[in-house]
C-alpha positions as CSV (number, residue, x, y, z in Angstrom):
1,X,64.0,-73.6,-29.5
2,X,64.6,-72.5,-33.0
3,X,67.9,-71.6,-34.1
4,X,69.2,-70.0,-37.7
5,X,72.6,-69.1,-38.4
6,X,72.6,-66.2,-41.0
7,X,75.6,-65.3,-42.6
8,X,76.9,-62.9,-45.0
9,X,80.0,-63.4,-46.7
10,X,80.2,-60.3,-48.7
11,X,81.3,-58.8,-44.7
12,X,81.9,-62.1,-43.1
13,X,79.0,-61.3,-40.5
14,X,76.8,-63.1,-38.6
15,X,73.4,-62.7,-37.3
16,X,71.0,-64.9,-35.4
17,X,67.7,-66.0,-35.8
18,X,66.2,-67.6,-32.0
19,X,62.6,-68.6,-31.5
20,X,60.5,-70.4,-28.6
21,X,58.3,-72.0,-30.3
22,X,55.8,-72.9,-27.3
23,X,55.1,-69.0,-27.4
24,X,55.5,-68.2,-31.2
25,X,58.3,-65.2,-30.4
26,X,61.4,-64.5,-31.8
27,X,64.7,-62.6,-31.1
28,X,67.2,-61.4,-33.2
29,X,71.1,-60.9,-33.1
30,X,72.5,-58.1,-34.9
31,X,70.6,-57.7,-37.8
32,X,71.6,-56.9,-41.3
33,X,70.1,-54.0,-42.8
34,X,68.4,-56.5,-45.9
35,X,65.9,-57.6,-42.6
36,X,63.4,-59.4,-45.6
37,X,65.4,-62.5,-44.6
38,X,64.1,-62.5,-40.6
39,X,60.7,-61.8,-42.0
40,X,60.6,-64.5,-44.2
41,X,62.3,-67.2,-41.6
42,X,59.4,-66.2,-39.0
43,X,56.7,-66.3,-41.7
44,X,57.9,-69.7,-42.4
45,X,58.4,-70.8,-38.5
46,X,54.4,-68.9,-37.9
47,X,56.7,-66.5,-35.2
48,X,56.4,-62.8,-34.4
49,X,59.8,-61.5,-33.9
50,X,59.5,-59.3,-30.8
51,X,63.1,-59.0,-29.6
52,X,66.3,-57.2,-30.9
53,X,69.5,-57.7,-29.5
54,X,72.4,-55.8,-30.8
55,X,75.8,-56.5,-29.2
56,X,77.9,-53.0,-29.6
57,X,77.7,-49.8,-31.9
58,X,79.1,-52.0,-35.0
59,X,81.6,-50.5,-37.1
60,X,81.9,-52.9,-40.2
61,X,77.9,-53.1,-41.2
62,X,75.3,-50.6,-40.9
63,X,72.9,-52.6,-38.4
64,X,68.6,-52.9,-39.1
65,X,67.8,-53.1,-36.1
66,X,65.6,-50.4,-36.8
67,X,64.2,-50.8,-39.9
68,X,63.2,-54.1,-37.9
69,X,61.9,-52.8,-35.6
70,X,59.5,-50.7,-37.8
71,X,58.5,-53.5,-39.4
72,X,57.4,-55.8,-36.6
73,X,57.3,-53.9,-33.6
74,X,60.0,-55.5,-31.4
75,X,61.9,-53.7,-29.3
76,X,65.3,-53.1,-29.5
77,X,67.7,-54.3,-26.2
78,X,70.9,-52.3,-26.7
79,X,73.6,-51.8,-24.4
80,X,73.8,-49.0,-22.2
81,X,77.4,-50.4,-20.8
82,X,80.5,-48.1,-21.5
83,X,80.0,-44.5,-20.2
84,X,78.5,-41.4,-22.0
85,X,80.0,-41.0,-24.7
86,X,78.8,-44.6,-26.1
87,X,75.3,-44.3,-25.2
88,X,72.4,-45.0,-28.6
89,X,70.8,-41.9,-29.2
90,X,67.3,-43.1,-30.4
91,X,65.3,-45.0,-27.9
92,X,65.9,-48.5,-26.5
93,X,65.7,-50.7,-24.1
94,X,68.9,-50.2,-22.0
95,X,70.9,-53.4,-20.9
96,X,73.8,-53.7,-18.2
97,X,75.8,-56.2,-17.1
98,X,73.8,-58.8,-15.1
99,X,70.6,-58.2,-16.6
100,X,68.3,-61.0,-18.0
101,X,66.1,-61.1,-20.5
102,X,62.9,-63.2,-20.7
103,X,61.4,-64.5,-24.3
104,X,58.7,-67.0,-23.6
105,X,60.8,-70.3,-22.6
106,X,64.2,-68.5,-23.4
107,X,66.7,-66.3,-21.2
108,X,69.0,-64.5,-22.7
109,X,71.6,-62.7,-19.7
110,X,73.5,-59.8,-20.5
111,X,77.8,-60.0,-19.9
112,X,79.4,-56.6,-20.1
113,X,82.4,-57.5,-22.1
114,X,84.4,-54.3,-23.4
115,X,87.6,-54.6,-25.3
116,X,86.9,-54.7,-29.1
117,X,84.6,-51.7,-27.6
118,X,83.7,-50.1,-24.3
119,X,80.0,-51.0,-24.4
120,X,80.4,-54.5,-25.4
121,X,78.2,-57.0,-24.2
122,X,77.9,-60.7,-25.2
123,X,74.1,-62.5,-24.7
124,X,74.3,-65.7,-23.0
125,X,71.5,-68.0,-23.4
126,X,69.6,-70.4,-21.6
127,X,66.9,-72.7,-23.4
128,X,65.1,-73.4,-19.8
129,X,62.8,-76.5,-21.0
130,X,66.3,-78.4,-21.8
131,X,68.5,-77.5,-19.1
132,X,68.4,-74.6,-16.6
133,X,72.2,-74.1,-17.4
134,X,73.0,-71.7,-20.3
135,X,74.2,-73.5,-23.5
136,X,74.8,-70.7,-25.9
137,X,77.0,-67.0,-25.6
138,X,76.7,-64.8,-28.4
139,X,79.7,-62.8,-28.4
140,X,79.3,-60.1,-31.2
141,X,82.6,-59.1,-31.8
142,X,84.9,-60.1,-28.5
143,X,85.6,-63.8,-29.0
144,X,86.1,-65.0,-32.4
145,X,87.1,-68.5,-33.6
146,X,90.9,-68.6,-33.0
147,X,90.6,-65.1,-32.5
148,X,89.4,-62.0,-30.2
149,X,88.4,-58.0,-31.3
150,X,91.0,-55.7,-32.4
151,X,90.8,-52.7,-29.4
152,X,92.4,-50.2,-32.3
153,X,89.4,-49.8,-34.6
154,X,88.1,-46.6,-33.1
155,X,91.7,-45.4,-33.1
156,X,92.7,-46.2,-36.3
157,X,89.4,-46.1,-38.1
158,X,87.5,-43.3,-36.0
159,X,90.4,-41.0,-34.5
160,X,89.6,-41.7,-30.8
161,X,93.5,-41.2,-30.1
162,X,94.5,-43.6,-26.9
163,X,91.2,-45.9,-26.9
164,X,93.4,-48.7,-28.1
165,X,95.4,-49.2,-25.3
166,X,92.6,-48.6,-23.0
167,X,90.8,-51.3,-25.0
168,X,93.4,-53.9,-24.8
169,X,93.6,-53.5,-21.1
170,X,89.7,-53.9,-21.0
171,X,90.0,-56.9,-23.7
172,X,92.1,-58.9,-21.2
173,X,90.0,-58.6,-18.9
174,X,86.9,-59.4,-20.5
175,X,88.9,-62.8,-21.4
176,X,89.7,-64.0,-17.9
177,X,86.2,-63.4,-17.6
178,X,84.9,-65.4,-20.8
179,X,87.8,-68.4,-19.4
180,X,85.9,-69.1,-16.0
181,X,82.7,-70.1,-18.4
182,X,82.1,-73.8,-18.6
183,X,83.8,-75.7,-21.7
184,X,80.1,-77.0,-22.5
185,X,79.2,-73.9,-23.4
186,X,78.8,-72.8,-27.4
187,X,80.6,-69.7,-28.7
188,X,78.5,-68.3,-31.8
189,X,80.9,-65.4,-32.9
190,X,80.0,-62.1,-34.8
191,X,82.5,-62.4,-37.7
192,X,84.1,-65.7,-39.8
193,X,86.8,-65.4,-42.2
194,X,87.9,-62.4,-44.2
195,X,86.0,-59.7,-41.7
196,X,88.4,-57.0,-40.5
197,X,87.3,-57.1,-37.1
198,X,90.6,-59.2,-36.1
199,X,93.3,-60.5,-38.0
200,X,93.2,-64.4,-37.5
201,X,89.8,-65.4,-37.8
202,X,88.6,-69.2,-38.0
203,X,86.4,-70.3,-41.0
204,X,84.5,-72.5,-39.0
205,X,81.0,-70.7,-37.5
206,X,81.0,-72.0,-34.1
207,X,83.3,-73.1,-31.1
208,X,82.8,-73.6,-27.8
209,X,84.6,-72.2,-24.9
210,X,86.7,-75.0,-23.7
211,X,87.7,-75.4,-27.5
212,X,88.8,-71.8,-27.7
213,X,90.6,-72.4,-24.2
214,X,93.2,-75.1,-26.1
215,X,92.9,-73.0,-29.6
216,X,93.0,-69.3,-29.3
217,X,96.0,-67.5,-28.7
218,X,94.5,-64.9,-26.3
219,X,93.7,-67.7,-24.0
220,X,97.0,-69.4,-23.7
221,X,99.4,-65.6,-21.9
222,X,98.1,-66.4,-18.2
223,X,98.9,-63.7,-16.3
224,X,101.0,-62.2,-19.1
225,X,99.0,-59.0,-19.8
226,X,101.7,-57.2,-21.3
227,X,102.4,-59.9,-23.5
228,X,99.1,-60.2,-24.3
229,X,98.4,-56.4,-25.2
230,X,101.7,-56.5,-27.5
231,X,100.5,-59.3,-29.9
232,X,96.8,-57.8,-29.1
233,X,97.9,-54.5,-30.7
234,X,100.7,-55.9,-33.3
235,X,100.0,-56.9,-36.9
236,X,96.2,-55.5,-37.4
237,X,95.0,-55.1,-40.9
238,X,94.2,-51.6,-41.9
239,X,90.7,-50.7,-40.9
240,X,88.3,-49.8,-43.8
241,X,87.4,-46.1,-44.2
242,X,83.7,-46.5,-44.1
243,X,84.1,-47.8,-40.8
244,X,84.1,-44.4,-38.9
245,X,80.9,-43.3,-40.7
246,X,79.3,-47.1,-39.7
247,X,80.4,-46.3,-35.5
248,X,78.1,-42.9,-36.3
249,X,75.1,-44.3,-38.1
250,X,74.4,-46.7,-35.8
251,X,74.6,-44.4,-32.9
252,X,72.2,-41.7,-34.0
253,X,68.7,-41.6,-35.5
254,X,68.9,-42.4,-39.0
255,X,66.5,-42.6,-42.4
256,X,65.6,-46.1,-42.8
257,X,65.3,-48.0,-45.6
258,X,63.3,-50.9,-44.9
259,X,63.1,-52.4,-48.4
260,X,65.7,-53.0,-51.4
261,X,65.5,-50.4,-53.9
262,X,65.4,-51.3,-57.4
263,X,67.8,-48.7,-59.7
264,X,66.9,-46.4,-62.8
265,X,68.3,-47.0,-66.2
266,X,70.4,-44.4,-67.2
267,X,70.5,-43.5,-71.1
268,X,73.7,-42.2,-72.8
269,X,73.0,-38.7,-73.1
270,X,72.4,-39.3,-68.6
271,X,75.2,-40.9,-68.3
272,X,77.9,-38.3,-70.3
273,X,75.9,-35.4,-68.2
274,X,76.7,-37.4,-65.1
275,X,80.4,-38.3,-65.8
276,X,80.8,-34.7,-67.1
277,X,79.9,-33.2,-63.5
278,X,82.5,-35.5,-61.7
279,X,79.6,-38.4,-60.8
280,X,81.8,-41.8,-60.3
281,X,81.6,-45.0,-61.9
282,X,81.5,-48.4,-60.5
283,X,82.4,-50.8,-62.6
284,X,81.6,-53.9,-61.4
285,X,82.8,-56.3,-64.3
286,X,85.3,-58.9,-63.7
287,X,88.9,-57.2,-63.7
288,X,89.3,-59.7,-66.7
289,X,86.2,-57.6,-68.5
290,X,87.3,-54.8,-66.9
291,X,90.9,-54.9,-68.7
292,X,89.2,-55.2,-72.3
293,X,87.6,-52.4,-72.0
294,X,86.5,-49.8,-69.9
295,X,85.0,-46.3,-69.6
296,X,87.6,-43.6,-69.1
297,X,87.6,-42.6,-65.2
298,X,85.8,-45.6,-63.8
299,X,86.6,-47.7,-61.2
300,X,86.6,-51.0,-61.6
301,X,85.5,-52.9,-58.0
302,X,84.7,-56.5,-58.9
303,X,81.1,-57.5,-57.7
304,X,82.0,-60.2,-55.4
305,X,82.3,-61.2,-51.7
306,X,85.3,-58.1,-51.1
307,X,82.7,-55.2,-53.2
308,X,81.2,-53.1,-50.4
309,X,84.3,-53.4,-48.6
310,X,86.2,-51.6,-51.3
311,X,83.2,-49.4,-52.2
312,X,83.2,-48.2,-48.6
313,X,87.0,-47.2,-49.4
314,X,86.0,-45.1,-52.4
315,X,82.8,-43.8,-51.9
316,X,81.5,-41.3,-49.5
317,X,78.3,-40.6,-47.9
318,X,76.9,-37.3,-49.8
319,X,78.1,-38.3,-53.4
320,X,75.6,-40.4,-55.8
321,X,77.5,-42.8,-58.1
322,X,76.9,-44.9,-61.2
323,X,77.0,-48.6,-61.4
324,X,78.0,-50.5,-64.6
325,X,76.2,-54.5,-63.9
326,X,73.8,-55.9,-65.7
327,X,70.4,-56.3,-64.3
328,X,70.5,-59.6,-62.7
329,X,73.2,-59.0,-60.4
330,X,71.1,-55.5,-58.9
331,X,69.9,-57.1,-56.2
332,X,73.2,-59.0,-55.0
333,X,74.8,-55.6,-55.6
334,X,72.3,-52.9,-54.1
335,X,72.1,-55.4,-50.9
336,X,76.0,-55.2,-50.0
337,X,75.9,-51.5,-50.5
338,X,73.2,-50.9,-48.5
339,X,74.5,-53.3,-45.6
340,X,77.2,-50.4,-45.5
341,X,74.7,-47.8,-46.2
342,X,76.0,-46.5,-49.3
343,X,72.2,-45.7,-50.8
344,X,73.0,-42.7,-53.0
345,X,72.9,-45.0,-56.1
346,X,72.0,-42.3,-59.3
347,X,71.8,-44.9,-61.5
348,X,73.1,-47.8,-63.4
349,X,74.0,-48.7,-66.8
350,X,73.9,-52.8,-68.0
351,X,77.4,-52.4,-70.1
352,X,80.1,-50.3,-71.5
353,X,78.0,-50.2,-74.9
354,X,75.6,-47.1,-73.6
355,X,79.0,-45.5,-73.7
356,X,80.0,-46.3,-76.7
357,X,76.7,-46.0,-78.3
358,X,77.3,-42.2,-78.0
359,X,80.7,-42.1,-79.6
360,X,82.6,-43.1,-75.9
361,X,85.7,-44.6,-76.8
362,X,86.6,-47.2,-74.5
363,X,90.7,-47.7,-72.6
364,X,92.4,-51.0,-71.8
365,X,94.5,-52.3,-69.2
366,X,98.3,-52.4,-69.7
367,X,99.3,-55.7,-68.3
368,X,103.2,-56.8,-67.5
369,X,104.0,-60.1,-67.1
370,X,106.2,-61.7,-64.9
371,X,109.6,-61.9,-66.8
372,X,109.4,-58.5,-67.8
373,X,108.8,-57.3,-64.0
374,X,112.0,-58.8,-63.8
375,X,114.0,-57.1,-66.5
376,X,112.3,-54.0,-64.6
377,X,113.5,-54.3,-61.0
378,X,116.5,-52.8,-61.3
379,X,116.0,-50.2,-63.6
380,X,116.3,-46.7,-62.2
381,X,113.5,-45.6,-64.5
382,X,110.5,-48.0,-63.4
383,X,108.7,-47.8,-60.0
384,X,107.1,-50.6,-58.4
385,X,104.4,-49.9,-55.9
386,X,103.0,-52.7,-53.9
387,X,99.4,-52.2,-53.0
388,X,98.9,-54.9,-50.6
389,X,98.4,-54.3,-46.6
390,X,101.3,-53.2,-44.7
391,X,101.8,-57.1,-42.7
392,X,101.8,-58.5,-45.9
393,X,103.9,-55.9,-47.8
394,X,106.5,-56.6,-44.9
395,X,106.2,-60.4,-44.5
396,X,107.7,-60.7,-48.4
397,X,107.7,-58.1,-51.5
398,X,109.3,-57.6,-54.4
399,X,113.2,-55.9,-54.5
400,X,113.0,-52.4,-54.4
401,X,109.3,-52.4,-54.1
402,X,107.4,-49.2,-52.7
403,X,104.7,-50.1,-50.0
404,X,101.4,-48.0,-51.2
405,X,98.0,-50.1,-49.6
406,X,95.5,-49.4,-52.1
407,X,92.8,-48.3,-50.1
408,X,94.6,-45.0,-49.3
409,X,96.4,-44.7,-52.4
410,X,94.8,-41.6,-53.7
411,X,96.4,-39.9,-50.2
412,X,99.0,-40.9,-51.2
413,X,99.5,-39.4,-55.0
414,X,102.7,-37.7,-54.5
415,X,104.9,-40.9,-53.6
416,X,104.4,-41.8,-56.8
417,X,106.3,-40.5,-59.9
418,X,104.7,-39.4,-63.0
419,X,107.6,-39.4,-64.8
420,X,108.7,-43.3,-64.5
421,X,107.4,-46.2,-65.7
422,X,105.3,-47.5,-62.9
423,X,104.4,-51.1,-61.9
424,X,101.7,-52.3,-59.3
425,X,100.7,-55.5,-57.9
426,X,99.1,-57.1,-55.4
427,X,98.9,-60.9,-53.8
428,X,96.3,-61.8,-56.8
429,X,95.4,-59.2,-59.4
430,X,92.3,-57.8,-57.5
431,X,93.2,-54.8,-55.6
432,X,96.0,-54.3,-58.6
433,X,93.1,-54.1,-61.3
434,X,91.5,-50.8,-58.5
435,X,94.6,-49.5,-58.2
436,X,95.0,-49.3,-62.0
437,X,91.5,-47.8,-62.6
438,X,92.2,-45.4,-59.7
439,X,95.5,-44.4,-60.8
440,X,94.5,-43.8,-64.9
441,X,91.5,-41.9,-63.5
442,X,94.1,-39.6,-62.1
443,X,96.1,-39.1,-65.4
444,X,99.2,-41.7,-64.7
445,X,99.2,-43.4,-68.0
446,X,102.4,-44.7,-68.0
447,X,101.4,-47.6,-65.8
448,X,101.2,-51.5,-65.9
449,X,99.3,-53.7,-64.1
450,X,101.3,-57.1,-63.0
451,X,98.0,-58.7,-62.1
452,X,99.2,-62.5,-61.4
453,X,101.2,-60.7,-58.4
454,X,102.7,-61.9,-55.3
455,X,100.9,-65.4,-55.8
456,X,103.0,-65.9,-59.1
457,X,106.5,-64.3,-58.5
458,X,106.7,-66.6,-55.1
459,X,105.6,-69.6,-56.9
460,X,108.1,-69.3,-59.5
461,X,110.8,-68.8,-56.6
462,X,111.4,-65.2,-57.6
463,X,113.7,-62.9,-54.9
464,X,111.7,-62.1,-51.9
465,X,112.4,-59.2,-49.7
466,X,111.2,-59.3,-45.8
C-alpha cells in the first residue's frame, strides 16, 4: 500500500493519498481544490487515481473532488447518510453506513458517523495482503487529535437554528461508537492545529484510538451525556463567514477550475478606475510594510498561513478584488484563495509604487505603545476595542476594554465612537493591523493601533481583567 499524508497549513487540512500498488489504483481523501499535487504523486508512483472519497459536505475548504474527477475519471464515493436535505446534488456514488468499498488489494468500509454533521461518515481501511483486520479510520472531521467536531457550525455559520443540539446528541453517539474500535487501530484526522473545525486541536497528524481513549476529553464523560454536550457546545471559536457559502458550493454543481490561474497586471490608470468604482484591495504586505505605507482604503491581510481565512471574512462571492504581492508569491496566494473559492481576482499590482506613480499619496499606521495605553485606560475620552475572539476576550483583557472580534467588526460600526480616541489590539498585532485598515477605510482616523497586544501588556504584568 502507498500512503501520503497531504497537508495544508494555510486551513490546517488534510487530505490523503492511498494506492495498491499490485493494481496501479489510487483513492483519494478529501481533496483540495489545487488537485496538481495528486496528479503529480500518482505520476511519480505510475498509479491511476480511480477513487474519491469525501467524508461530509465540508464547510472550511472548497473540496476538488470534481475537478478531480474531470481530470482522471474517478468516481466520486460521497455519502448519502443524513436525510434529504444533505444529499449532493451532482452525481455520485452514494455510500451508507456499512458499505465497503473495494480498490484492488484495499477495502475501505464506510461508518456513518454524524455529529460535526448529519451525513458524516469516516472510511475505515483494511490493507488485506498485511492483515485482514482494518488498520487505518479516516475520520474527516469527527475525531480530531485531543479533540472531536464542533456540532454548532451550521448554526452559527449557516443559520440552521437548533442543528447544534441535535448534533451534539448525534456526536455522543458517534463516540461511543468510535470507543468500541480496537486501540491498534490509526486515527488519521481531517484537521491539525489552528483549523476552526474544533477548538482544542492536537498538532500532531495522527493518533490512534486507544491513544485518544486516555487523551481526548470527549472520551473520558462515560455515560455523562449532558456533561458531555455542555463542554461539547461551550467555548467554540467564532465560525468564519465564508463558511456558509463553502456548506453550499460543495453541495451543488459548480464551475470548476481545474488549474491555477495566473493574474493580469494592472497599470495605474486600471488600478485608480478600479478603486474609484468601490473594487477592494488586498494588501498582502507584512503589517510591518503595511504600516509604512499603504494605499488609502486597502486592507491589509498578511499573506501567510491565517490569509484565506481572513479573506473569506472580507470578501464575498460576486465582487472581483485587487491584490497588492509581488509576483513570486502569486501562486502561494491564488492557491489559498481558491481552496476557498474566492476566484474573482481582477487583478494585481506588485507594490504600492503603481499608486504612487500616478500621484497616489500613500497613509501610515498610527501605532501606541504600551505605556501610553496605560496613561489611556482611564481616560473618559479614549476607547479601547479588543478585537480578539470572544473566549479569549473573556479569559483576560485589558480594564475597561470593549469586546469587538474583528471578523464582524464592520457589523458592528456603531459600538464604536467617532468622536474619541480609539485604541485596538489583539493577542499579537495581526488581526489589530485588519482592523486598522478596515476601520480608516471607513473614515475613523482618530485611531491607534497597539500592535504588540495582549502578548506584551501580560508579559509586562500589566492589570488583567477576566
Amino acid at each position: 500500500m502507498l500512503f501520503e499524508h497531504i497537508y495544508d497549513k494555510s486551513l490546517a487540512q488534510a487530505s490523503f493519498f492511498i494506492g495498491c500498488q499490485a493494481h496501479g489504483v489510487a483513492a483519494v481523501i478529501d481533496p483540495k481544490r489545487d488537485i496538481d499535487t495528486y496528479l503529480q504523486i500518482a505520476e511519480q508512483n505510475n498509479m491511476k487515481i480511480t477513487h474519491i472519497f469525501e467524508t461530509h459536505i465540508h464547510a472550511d475548504f472548497l473540496t476538488g473532488s470534481r475537478e478531480l474527477a474531470a481530470l482522471t475519471g474517478a468516481k466520486m464515493y460521497l455519502s448519502d447518510e443524513g436525510g434529504p436535505d444533505w444529499q449532493y446534488q451532482f452525481a455520485h456514488e452514494g455510500l451508507h453506513h456499512g458499505d465497503k468499498v473495494t480498490m484492488g488489494n484495499l477495502i475501505f468500509e464506510v461508518l456513518h458517523t454524524p455529529g460535526h454533521t448529519p451525513e458524516s461518515i469516516s472510511f475505515l481501511l483494511t490493507d488485506t495482503p498485511a492483515s485482514k483486520e482494518p488498520v487505518m479510520l479516516f475520520t474527516g472531521d469527527f475525531v480530531f487529535v485531543g479533540d472531536i467536531g464542533r456540532p454548532d457550525l451550521l448554526e452559527k455559520a449557516a443559520g440552521m437554528i437548533g442543528t447544534q443540539d441535535v448534533g451534539a446528541v448525534q456526536m455522543y453517539d458517534s463516540i461511543k461508537a468510535f470507543e468500541a474500535l480496537p486501540d491498534y487501530i490509526q486515527v488519521w484526522p481531517g484537521h491539525g492545529a489552528g483549523s476552526a473545525c474544533g477548538k482544542s486541536l492536537g498538532a500532531v497528524p495522527s493518533t490512534t484510538v486507544g491513544y485518544e481513549r486516555i487523551r481526548n476529553w470527549a472520551l473520558q464523560y462515560g455515560d455523562d451525556k449532558a456533561g458531555f454536550i455542555d463542554y461539547l457546545l461551550s467555548d467554540q471559536p467564532e465560525p468564519p463567514k465564508y463558511f456558509a457559502m463553502m456548506k453550499k458550493l460543495n453541495k451543488v454543481d459548480r464551475p470548476l477550475l481545474t488549474s491555477v490561474p495566473t493574474l493580469k497586471k494592472l497599470t495605474s490608470a486600471e488600478l485608480t478606475d478600479a478603486m474609484n468604482k468601490g473594487i477592494k484591495v488586498i494588501d498582502t504586505r507584512l503589517k510591518t510594510e503595511f504600516g509604512e505605507g499603504f494605499i488609502p482604503g486597502s486592507i491589509n491581510i498578511q499573506g501567510t498561513n491565517s490569509f484565506s481565512t481572513w479573506a473569506g471574512w472580507f470578501l464575498n462571492y460576486e465582487e472581483p478584488f485587487i491584490l497588492v504581492a509581488p509576483e513570486d508569491q502569486h501562486d502561494d496566494l491564488v492557491r489559498k484563495l481558491m481552496r476557498i473559492g474566492l476566484d474573482n481576482i481582477m487583478g494585481y499590482i506588485p507594490s504600492t509604487e503603481t499608486f504612487t506613480s500616478n500621484g497616489g499619496k500613500l497613509s501610515t499606521v498610527q501605532y501606541m505603545d504600551m505605556d501610553a495605553l496605560k496613561a489611556e485606560v482611564e481616560h473618559a475620552g479614549t476607547q479601547i476595542v479588543d478585537l480578539r475572539g470572544l473566549t479569549e476576550f473573556n479569559a483576560g483583557h485589558i480594564k475597561g476594554a470593549n469586546h469587538i472580534f474583528v471578523g464582524t467588526i464592520l457589523d458592528n460600526l456603531d459600538k464604536i465612537n467617532k468622536d474619541k480616541k480609539i485604541v485596538i489590539h489583539c493577542q499579537g498585532g495581526d488581526r489589530a493591523t485588519i482592523g486598522y485598515s478596515l476601520l480608516k477605510g471607513k473614515g475613523f482616523n482618530n485611531v491607534y493601533n497597539y500592535t504588540a497586544g495582549m502578548n506584551e501588556w501580560v508579559a509586562e504584568q500589566n492589570e488583567v481583567i477576566s
